[in-house]
N, C-alpha and C positions, 0 to 999 in steps of 0.2 A: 464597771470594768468593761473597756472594749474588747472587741475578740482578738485585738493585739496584743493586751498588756498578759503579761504571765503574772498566775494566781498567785498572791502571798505566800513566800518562805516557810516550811514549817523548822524548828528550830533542829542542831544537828542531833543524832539516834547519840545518846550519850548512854552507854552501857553499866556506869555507876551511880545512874541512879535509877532509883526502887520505889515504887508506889505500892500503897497496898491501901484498897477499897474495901471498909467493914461493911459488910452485910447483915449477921446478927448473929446474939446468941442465943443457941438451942436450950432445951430444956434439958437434956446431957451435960450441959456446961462442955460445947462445943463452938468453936467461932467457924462460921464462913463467911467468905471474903473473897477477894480478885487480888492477884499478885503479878505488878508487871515491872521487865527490864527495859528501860528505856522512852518507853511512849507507851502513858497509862493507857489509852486508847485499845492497848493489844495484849490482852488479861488473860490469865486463866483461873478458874475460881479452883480453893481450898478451902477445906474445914480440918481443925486442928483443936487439939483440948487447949484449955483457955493459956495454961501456962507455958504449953508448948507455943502458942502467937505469940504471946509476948515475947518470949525470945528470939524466934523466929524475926522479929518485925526489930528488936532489938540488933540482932548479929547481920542483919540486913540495910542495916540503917535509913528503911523506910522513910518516904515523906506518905503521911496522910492526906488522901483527899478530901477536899471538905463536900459538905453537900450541894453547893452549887457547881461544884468539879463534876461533882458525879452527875449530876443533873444534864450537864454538857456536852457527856459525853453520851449520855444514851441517846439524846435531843438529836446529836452526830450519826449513831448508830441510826435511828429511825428514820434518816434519808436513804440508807444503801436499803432497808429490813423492807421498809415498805412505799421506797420510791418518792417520799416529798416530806421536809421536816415536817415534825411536831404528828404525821400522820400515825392514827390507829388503827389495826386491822385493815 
């Protein structure tokens, strides 16, 4: 890309739809998880008992990310976290 072209579009902030990134479950029979509106990119994590997610993810009409989504997105996060992708510590 030259320093003239403007960077790739990202798609427009669509406020109906719902992503929701499983993390795991506890030994409580607790789910946590990242719940976002719009642009999974910008989460907040929740843990919730198992039947309360499913509903939750249910009455939300969630799309799951799969694990290369999520893989993409922390890949994304590790450029701002620590200044160059894929960079550790």
């Amino acid at each position: 890309m030259s320093l003239h072209q403007l960077p790739p579009r990202k798609p427009v902030f669509d406020v109906d739809r719902r992503y929701v990134r499983y993390r795991e479950l506890d030994a409580r029979g607790y789910v946590q998880f990242d719940f976002a509106i719009g642009d999974p990119e910008l989460a907040v994590e929740l843990t919730l008992p198992l039947r309360a997610y499913q509903e939750f993810c249910r009455t939300q009409a969630v799309t799951y990310l799969t694990r290369e989504q999520a893989e993409d997105i922390d890949f994304e996060k590790s450029k701002w976290r620590f200044g160059a992708p894929g960079q550790q510590d």
